[in-house]
Backbone of each chain as ProteinMPNN parsed JSONL, in Angstrom:
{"seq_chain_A": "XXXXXXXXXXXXXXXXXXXXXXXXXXXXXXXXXXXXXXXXXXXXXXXXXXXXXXXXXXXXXXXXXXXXXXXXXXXXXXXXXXXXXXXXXXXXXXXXXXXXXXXXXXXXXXXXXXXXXXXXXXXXXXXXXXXXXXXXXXXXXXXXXXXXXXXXXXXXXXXXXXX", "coords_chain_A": {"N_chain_A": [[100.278, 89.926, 114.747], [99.936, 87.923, 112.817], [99.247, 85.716, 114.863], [97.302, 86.328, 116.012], [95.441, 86.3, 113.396], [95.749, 83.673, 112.537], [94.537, 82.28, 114.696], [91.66, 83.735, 115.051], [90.91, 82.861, 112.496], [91.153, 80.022, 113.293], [89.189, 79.21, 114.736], [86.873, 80.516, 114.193], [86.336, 79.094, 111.385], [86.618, 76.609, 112.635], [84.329, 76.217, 114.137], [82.202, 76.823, 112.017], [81.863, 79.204, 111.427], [79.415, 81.553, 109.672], [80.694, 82.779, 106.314], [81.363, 86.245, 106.342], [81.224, 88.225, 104.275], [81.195, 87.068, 102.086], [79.011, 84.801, 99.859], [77.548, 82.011, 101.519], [77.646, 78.391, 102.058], [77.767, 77.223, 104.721], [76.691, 76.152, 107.758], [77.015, 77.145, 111.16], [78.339, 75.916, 113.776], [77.207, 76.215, 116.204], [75.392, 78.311, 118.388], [74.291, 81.761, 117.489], [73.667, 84.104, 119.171], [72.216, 87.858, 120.372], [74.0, 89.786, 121.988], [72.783, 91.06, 125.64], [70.698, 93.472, 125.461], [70.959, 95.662, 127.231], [73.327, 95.666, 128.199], [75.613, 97.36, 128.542], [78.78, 97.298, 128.517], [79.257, 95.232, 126.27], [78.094, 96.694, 124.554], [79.523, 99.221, 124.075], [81.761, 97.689, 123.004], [80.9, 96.735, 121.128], [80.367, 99.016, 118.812], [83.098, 99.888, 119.099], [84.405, 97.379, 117.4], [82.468, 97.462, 114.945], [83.378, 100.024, 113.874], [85.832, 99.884, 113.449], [85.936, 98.156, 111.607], [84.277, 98.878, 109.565], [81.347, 98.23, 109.219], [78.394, 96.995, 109.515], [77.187, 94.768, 111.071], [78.705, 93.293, 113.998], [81.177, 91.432, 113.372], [81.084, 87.536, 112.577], [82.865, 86.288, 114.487], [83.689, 87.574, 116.6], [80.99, 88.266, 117.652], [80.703, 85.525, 118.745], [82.796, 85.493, 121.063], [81.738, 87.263, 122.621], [79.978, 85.775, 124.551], [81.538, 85.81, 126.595], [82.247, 88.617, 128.489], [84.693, 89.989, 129.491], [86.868, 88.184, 128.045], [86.288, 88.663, 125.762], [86.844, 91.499, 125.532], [89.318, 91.855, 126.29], [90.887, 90.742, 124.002], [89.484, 91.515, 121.945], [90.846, 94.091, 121.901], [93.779, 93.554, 122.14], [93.463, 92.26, 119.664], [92.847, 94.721, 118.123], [94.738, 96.16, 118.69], [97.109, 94.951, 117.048], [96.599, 95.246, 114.69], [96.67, 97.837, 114.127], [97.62, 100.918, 112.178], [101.155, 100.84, 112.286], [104.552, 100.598, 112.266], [104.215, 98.872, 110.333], [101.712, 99.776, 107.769], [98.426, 99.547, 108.305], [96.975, 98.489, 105.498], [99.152, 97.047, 104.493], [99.374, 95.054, 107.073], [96.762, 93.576, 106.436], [97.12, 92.535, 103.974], [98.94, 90.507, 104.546], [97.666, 89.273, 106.568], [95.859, 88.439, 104.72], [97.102, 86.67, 102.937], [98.342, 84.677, 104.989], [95.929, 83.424, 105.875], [94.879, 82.434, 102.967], [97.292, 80.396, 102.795], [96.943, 79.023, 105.163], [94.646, 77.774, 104.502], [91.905, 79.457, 104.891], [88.543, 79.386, 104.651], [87.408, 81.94, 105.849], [89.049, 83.337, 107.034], [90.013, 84.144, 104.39], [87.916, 85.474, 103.321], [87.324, 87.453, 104.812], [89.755, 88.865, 105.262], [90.522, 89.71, 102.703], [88.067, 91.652, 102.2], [88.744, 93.404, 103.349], [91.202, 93.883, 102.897], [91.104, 95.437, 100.223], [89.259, 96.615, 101.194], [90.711, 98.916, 102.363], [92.157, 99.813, 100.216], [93.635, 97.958, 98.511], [94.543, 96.745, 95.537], [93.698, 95.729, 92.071], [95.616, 94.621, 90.856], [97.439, 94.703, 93.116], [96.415, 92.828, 94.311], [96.381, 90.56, 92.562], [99.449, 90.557, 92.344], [99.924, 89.659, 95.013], [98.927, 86.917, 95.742], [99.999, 85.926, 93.538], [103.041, 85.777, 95.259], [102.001, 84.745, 97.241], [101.568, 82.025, 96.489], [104.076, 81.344, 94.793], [105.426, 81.086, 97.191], [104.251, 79.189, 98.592], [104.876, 76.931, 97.596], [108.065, 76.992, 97.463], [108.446, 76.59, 100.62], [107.281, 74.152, 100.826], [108.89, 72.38, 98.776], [111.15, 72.946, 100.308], [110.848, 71.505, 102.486], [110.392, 69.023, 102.058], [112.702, 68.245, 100.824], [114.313, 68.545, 103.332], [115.819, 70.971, 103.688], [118.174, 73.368, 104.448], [118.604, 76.367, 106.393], [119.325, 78.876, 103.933], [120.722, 81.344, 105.279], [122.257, 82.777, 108.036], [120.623, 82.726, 110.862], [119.096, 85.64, 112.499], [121.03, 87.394, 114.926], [118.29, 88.178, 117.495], [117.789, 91.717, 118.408], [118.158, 95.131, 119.242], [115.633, 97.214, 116.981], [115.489, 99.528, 114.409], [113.562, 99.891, 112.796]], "CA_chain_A": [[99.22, 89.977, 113.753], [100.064, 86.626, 112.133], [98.884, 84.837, 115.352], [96.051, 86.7, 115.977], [94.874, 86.252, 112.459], [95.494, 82.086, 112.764], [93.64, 81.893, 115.669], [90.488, 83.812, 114.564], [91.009, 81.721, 112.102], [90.885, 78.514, 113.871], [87.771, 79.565, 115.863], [85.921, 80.915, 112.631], [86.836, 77.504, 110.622], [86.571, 75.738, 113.475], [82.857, 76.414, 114.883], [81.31, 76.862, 110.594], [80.503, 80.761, 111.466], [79.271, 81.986, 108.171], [81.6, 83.774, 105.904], [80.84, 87.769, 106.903], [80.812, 89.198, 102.816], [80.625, 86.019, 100.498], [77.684, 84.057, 100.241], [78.062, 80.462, 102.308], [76.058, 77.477, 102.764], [77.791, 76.274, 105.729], [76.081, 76.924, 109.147], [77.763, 77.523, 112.429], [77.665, 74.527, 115.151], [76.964, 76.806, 117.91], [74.176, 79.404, 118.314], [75.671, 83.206, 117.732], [72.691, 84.862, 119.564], [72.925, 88.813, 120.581], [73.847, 90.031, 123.552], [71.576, 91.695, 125.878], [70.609, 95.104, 124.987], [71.514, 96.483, 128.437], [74.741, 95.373, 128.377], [76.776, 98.401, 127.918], [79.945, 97.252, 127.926], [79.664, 94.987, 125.158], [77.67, 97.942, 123.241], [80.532, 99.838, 123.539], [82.731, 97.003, 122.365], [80.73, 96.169, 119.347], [80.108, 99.727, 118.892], [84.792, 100.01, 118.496], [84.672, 96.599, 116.372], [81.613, 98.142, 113.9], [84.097, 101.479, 113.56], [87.117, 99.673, 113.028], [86.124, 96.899, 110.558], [82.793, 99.635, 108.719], [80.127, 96.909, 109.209], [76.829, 97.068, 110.242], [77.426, 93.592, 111.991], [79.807, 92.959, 114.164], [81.551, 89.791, 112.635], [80.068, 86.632, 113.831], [83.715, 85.974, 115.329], [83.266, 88.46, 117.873], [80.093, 87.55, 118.198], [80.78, 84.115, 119.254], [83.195, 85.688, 121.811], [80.615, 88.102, 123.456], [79.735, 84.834, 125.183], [82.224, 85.362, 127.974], [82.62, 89.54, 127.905], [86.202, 89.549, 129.78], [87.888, 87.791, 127.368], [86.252, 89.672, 124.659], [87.27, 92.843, 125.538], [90.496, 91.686, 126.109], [90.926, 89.96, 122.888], [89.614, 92.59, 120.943], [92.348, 95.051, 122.71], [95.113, 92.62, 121.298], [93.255, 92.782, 117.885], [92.882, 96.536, 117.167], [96.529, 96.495, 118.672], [98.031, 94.345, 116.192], [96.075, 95.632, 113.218], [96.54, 99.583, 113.962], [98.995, 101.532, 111.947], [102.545, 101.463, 113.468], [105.814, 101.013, 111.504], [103.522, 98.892, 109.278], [100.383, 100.403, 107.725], [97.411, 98.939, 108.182], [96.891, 97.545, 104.657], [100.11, 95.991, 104.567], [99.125, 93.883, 107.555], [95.985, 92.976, 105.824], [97.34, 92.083, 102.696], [99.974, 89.684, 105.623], [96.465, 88.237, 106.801], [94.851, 87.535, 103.401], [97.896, 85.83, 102.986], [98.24, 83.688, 106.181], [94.55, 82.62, 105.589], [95.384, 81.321, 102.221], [98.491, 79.668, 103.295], [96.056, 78.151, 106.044], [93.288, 77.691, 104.088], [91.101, 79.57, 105.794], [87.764, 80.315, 103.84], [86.423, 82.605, 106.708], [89.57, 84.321, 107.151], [90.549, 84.706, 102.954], [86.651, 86.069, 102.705], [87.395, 88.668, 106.101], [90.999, 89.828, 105.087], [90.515, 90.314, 101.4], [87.104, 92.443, 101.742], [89.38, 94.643, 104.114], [92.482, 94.494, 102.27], [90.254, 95.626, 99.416], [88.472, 98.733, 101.558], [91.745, 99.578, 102.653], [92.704, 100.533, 98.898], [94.375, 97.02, 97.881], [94.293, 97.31, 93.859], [93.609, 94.508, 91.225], [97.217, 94.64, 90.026], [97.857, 94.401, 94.019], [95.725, 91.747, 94.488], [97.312, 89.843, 91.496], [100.978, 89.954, 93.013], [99.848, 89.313, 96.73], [98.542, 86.033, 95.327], [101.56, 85.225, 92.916], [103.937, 85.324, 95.938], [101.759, 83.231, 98.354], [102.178, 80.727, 94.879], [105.646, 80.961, 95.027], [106.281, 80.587, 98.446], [103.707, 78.154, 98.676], [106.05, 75.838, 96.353], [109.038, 76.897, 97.814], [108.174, 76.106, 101.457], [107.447, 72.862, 100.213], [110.064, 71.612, 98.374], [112.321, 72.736, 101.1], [110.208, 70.862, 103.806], [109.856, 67.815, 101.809], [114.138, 67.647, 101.027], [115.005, 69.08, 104.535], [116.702, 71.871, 102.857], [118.484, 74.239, 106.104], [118.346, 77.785, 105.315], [120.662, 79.837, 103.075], [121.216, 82.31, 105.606], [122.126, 82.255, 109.222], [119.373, 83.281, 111.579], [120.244, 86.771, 112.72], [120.404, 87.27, 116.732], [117.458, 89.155, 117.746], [118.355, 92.888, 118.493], [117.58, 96.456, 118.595], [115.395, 97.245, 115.298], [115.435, 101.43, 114.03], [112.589, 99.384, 111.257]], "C_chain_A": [[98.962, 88.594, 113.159], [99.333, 85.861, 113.076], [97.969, 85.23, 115.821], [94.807, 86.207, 114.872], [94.561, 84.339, 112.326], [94.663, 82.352, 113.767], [91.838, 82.142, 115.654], [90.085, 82.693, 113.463], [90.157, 80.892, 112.116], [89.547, 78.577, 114.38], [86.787, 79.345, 114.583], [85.622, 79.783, 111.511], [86.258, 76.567, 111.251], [84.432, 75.044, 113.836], [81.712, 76.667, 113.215], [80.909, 78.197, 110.762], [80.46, 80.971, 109.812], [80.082, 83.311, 107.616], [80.612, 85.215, 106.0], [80.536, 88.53, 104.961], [80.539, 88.164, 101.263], [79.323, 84.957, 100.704], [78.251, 82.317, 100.668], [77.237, 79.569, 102.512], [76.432, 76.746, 103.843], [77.018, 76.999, 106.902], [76.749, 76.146, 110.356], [77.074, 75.954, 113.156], [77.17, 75.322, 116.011], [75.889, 77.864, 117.472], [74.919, 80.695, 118.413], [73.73, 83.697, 118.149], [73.387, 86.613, 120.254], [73.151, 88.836, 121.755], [72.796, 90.854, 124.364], [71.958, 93.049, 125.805], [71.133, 96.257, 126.233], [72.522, 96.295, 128.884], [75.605, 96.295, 128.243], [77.958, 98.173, 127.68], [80.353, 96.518, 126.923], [79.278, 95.439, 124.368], [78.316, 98.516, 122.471], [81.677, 99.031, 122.707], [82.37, 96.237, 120.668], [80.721, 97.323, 118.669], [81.927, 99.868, 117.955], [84.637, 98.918, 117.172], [83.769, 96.891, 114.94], [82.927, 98.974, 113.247], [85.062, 101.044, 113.094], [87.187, 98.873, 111.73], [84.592, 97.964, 108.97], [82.442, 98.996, 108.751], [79.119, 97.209, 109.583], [77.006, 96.189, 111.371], [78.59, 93.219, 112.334], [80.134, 91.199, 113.542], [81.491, 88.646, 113.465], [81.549, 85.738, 114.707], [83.884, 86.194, 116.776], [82.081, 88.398, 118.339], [79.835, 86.783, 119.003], [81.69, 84.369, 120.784], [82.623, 86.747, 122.964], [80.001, 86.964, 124.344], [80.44, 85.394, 126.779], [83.295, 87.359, 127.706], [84.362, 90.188, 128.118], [87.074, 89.342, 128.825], [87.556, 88.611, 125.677], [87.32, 90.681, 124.327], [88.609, 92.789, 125.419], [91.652, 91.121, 124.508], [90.828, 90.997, 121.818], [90.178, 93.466, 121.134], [93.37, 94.512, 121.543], [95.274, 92.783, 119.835], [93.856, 93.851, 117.395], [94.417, 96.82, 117.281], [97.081, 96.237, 117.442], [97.397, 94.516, 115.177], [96.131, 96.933, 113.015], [97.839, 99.514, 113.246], [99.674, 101.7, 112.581], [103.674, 101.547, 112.077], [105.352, 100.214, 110.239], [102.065, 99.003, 109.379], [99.465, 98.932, 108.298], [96.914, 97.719, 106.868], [97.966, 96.886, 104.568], [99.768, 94.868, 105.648], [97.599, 93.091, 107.058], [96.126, 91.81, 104.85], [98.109, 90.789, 103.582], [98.5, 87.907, 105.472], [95.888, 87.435, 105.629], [96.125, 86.491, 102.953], [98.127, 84.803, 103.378], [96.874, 82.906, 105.928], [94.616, 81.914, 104.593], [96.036, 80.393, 102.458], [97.577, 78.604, 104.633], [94.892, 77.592, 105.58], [92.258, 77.981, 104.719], [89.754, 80.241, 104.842], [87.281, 81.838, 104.905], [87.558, 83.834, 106.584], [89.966, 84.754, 105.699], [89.098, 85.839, 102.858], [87.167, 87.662, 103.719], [88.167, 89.488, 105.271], [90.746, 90.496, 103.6], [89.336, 91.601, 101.367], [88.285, 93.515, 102.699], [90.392, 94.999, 103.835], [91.842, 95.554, 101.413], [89.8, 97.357, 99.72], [89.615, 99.335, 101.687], [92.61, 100.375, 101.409], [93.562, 99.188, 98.328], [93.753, 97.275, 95.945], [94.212, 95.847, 93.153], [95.094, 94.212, 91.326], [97.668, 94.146, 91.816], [97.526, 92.851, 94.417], [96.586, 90.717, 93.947], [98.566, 89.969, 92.269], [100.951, 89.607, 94.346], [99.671, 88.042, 96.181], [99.598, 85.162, 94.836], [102.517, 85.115, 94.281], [103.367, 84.236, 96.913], [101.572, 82.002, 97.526], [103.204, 80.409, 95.327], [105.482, 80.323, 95.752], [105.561, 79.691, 98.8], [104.288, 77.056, 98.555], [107.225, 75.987, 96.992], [109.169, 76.001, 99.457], [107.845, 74.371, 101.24], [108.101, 71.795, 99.803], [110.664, 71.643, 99.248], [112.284, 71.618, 101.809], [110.766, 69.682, 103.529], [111.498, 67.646, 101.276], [114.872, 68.025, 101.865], [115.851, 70.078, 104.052], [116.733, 72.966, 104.484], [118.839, 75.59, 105.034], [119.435, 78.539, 104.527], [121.403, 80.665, 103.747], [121.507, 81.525, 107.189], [121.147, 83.263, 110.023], [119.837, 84.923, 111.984], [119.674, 86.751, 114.351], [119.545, 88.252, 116.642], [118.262, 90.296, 118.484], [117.624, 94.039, 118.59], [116.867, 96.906, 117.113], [115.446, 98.504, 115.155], [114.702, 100.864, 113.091], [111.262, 100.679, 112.833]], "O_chain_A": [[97.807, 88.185, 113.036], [98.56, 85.104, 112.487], [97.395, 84.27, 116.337], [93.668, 85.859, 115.182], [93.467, 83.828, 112.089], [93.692, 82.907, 113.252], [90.971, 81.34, 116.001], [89.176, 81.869, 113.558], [89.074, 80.73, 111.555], [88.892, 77.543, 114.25], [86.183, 78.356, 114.169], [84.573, 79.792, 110.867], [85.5, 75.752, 110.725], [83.756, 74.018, 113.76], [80.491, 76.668, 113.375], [79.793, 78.536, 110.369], [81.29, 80.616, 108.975], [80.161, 84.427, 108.13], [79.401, 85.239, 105.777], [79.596, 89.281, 104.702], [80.061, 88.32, 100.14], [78.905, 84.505, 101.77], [79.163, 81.677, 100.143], [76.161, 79.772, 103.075], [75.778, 75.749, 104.15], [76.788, 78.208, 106.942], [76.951, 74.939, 110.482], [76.035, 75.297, 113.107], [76.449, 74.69, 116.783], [75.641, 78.149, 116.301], [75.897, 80.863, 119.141], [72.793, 83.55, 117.364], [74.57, 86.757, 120.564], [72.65, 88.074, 122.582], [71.892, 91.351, 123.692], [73.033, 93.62, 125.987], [71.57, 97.396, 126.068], [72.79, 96.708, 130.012], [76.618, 95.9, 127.666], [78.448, 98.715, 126.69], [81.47, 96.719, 126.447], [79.66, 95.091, 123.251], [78.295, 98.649, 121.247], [82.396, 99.598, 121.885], [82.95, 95.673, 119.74], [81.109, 97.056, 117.531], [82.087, 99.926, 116.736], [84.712, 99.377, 116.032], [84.296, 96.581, 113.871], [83.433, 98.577, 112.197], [85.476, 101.701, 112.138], [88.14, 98.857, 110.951], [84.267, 97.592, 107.842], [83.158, 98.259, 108.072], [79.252, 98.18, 110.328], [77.002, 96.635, 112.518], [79.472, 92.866, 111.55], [79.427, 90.202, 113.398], [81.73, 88.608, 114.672], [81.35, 84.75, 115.413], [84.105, 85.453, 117.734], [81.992, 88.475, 119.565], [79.011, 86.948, 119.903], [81.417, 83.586, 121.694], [83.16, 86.905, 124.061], [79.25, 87.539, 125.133], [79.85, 85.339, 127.858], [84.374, 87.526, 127.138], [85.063, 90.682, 127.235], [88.006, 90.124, 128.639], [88.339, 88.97, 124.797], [88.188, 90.785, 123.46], [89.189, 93.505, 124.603], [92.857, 91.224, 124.28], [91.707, 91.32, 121.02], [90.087, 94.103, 120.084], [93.62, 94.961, 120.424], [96.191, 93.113, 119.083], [94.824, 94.04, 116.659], [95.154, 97.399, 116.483], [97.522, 97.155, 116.751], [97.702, 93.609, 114.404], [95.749, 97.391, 111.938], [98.769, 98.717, 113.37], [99.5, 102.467, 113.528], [103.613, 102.347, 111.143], [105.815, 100.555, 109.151], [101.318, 98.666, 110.297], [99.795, 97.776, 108.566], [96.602, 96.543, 107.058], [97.669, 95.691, 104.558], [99.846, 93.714, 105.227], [97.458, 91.926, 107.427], [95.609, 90.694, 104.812], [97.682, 89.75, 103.079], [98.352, 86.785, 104.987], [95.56, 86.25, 105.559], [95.756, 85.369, 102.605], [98.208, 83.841, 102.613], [96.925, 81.683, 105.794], [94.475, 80.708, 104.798], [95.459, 79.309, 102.376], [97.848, 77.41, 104.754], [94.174, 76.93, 106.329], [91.556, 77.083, 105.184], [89.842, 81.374, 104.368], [86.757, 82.765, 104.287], [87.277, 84.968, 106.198], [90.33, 85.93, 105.702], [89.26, 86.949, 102.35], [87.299, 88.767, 103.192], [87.753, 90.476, 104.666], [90.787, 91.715, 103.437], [89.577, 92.531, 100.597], [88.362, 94.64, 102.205], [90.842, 96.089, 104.188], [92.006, 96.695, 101.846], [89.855, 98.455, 99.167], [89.685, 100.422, 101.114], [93.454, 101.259, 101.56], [94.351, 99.575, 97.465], [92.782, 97.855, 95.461], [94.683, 94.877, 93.745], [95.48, 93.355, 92.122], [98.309, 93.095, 91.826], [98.311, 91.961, 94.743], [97.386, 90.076, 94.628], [98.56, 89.071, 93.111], [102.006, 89.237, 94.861], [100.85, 87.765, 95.961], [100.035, 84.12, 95.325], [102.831, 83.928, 94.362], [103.929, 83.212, 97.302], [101.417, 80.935, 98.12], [103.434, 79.469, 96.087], [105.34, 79.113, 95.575], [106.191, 79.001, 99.602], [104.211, 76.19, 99.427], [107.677, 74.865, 97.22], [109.832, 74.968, 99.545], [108.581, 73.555, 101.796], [108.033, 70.634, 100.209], [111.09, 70.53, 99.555], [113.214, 70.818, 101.911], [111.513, 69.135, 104.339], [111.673, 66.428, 101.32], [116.079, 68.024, 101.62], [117.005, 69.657, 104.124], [115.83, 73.228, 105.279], [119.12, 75.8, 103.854], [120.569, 78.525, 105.007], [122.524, 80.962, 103.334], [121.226, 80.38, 107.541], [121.01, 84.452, 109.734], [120.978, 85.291, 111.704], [118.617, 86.378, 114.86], [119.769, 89.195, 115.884], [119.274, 89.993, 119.115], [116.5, 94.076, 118.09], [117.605, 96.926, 116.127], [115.458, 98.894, 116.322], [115.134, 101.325, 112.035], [110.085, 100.937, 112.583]]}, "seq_chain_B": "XXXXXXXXXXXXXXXXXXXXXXXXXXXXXXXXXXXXXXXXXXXXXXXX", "coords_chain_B": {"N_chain_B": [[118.043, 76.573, 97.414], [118.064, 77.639, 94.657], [119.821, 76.062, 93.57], [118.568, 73.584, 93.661], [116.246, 73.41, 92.463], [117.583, 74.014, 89.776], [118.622, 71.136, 89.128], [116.625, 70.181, 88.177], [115.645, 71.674, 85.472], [114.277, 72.06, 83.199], [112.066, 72.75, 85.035], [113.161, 74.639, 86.605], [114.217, 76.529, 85.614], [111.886, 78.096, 84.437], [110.307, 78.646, 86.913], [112.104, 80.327, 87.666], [111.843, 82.641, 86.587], [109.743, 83.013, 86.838], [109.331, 83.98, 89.262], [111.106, 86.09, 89.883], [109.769, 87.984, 88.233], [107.833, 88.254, 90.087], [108.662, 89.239, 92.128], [109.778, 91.536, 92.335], [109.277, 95.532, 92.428], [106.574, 96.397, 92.083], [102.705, 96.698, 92.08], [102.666, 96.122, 94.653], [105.137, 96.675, 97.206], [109.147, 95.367, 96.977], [109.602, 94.933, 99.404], [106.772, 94.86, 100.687], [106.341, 92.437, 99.674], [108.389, 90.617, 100.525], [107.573, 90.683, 102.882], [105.157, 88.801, 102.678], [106.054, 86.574, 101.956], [107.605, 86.029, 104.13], [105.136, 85.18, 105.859], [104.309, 83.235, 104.841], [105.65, 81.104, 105.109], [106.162, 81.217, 107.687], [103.486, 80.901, 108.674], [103.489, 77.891, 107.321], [105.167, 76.799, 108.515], [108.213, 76.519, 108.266], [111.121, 76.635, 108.125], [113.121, 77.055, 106.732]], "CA_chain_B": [[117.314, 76.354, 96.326], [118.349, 77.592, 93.285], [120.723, 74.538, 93.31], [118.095, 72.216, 93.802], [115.873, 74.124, 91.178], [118.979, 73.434, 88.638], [118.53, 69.827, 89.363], [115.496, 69.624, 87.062], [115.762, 72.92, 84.241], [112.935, 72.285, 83.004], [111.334, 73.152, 86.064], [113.501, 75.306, 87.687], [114.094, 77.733, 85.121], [110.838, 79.271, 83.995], [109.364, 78.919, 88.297], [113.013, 81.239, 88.341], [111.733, 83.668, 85.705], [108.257, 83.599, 87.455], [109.884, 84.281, 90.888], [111.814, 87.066, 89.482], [109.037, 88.66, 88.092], [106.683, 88.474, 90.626], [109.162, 89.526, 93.764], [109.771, 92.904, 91.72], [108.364, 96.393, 92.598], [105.33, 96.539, 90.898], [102.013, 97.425, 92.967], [103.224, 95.752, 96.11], [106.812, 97.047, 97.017], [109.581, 94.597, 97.39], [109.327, 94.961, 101.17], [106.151, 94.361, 101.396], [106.49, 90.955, 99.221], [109.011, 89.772, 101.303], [106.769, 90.012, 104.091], [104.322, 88.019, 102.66], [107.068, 85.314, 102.059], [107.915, 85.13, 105.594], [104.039, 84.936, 106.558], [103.716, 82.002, 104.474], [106.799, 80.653, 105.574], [105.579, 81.122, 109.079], [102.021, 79.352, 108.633], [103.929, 76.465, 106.893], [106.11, 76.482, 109.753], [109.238, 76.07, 107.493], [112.185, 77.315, 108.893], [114.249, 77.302, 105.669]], "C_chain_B": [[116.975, 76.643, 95.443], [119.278, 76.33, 92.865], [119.442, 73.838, 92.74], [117.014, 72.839, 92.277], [116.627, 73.799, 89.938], [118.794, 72.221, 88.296], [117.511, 69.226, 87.998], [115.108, 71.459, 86.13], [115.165, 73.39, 83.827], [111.599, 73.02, 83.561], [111.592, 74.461, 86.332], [113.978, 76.92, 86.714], [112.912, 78.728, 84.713], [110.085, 79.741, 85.411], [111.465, 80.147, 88.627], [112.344, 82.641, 88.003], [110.673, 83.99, 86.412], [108.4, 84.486, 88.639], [110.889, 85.934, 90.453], [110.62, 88.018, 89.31], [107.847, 89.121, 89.298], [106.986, 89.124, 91.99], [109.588, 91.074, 93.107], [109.245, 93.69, 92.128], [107.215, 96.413, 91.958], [104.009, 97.412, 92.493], [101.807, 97.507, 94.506], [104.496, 96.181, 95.941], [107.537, 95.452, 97.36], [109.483, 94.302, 98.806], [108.441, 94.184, 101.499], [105.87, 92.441, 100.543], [107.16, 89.935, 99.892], [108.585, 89.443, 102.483], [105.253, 88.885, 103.922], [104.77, 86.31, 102.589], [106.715, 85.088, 103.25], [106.872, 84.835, 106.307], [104.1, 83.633, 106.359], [104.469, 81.09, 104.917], [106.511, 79.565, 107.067], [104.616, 80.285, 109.061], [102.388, 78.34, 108.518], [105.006, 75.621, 107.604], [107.501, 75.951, 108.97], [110.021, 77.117, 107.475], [113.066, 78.2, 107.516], [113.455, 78.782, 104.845]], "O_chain_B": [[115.88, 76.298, 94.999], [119.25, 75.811, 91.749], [119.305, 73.569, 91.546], [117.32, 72.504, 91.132], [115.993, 73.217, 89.057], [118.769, 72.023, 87.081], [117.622, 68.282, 87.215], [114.176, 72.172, 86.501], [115.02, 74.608, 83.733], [110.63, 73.56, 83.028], [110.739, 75.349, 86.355], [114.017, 78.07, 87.153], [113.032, 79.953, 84.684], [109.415, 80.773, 85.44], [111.801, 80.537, 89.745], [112.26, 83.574, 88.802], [110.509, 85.176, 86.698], [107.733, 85.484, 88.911], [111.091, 86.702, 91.393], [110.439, 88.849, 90.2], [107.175, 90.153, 89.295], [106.143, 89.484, 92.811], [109.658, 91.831, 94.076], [108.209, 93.203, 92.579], [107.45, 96.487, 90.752], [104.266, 98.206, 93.398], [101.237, 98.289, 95.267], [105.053, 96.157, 94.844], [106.884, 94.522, 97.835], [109.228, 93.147, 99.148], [108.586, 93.183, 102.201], [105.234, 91.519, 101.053], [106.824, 88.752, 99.952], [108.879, 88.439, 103.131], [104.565, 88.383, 104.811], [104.192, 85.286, 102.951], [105.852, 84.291, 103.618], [107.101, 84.272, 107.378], [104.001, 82.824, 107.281], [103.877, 80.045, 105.183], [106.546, 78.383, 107.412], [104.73, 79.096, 109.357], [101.967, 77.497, 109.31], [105.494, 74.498, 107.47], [107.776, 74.774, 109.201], [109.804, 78.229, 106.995], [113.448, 79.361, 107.373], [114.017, 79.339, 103.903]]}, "name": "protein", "num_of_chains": 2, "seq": "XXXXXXXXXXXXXXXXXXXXXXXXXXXXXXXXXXXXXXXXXXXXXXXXXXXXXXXXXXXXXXXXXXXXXXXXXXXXXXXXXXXXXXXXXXXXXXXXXXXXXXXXXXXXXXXXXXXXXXXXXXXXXXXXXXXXXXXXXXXXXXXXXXXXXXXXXXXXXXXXXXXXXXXXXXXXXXXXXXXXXXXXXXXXXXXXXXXXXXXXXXXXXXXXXXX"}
């Protein structure tokens, strides 16, 4: 989820697409034109990303990747994977993303994740402590970096999880 | 880095009190706070 969410990201940041729910005055380097109307299979694929995200418009991320429909499809597979409910909900990995995007500074992705943490039922009061910890750890990460500080714990070997 | 926190008191005690308060159950669970740690962690690529 985490490296899914950088990477849209990077793309979204990268290329100026216009933030999808806050108002923006930057504009995109590249042309997001639609696809063609007789295209069915990316109908159906904007058709899943509409349903999954409630939008009218698919987000001009996916957009930009309707260019080349292959890697779309594939891409947005990976997505819905790593954003469906499993052992964590759905809004919890949201709330992850709106996170990671801060922590990256990502306006495209803080504007994305938050309107969807948000639908997903995120709460003021939630909001407010998602925020305070990416503070913290903002600061903490930091200081460590910047006096080489090695970690408190020891790594644990990767393993069987029952999480 | 509560040591190093110590170091300067001034500092390191009221960003303890904040850190206390804010890693608490409240409308996020502890759980899921700690996973927002290790996101940021992660992005900032900082091991510690």
């Amino acid at each position: 989820m985490a490296g899914v969410t950088h990477a849209l990201n990077a793309v979204a940041d990268g290329l100026r697409l216009p933030l999808e729910f806050s108002a923006s005055s930057r504009h995109p380097l590249v042309p997001l034109s639609d696809p063609p109307a007789d295209d069915s299979a990316i109908k159906d694929l904007f058709d899943d990303i509409r349903g999954f995200y409630a939008v009218e418009q698919v987000p001009a991320v996916f957009r930009w990747m309707a260019r080349d429909q292959g890697f779309l499809q594939s891409y947005w597979e990976a997505t819905r994977e790593a954003f469906t409910d499993r052992t964590l909900d759905r809004l919890t990995k949201e709330i992850l993303a709106f996170a990671a995007s801060m922590t990256a500074k990502s306006d495209y992705g803080v504007d994305f994740h938050l309107r969807e943490a948000r639908r997903l039922g995120l709460s003021d009061q939630g909001l407010t402590e998602a925020v305070e910890v990416v503070q913290l750890f903002n600061t903490v990460t930091k200081i460590a970096d910047t006096l080489g500080l090695q970690p408190d714990f020891p790594a644990r070997p990767a393993g069987p999880s029952t999480a | 880095m509560s040591r190093v926190l110590l170091t300067l008191p001034e500092f390191g005690r009221p960003y303890g009190r904040a850190s206390r308060r804010a890693m608490t159950d409240g409308a996020l669970s502890r759980g899921q706070k700690e996973l927002i740690a290790s996101i940021v962690s992660a992005i900032n690529v900082c091991e510690y």
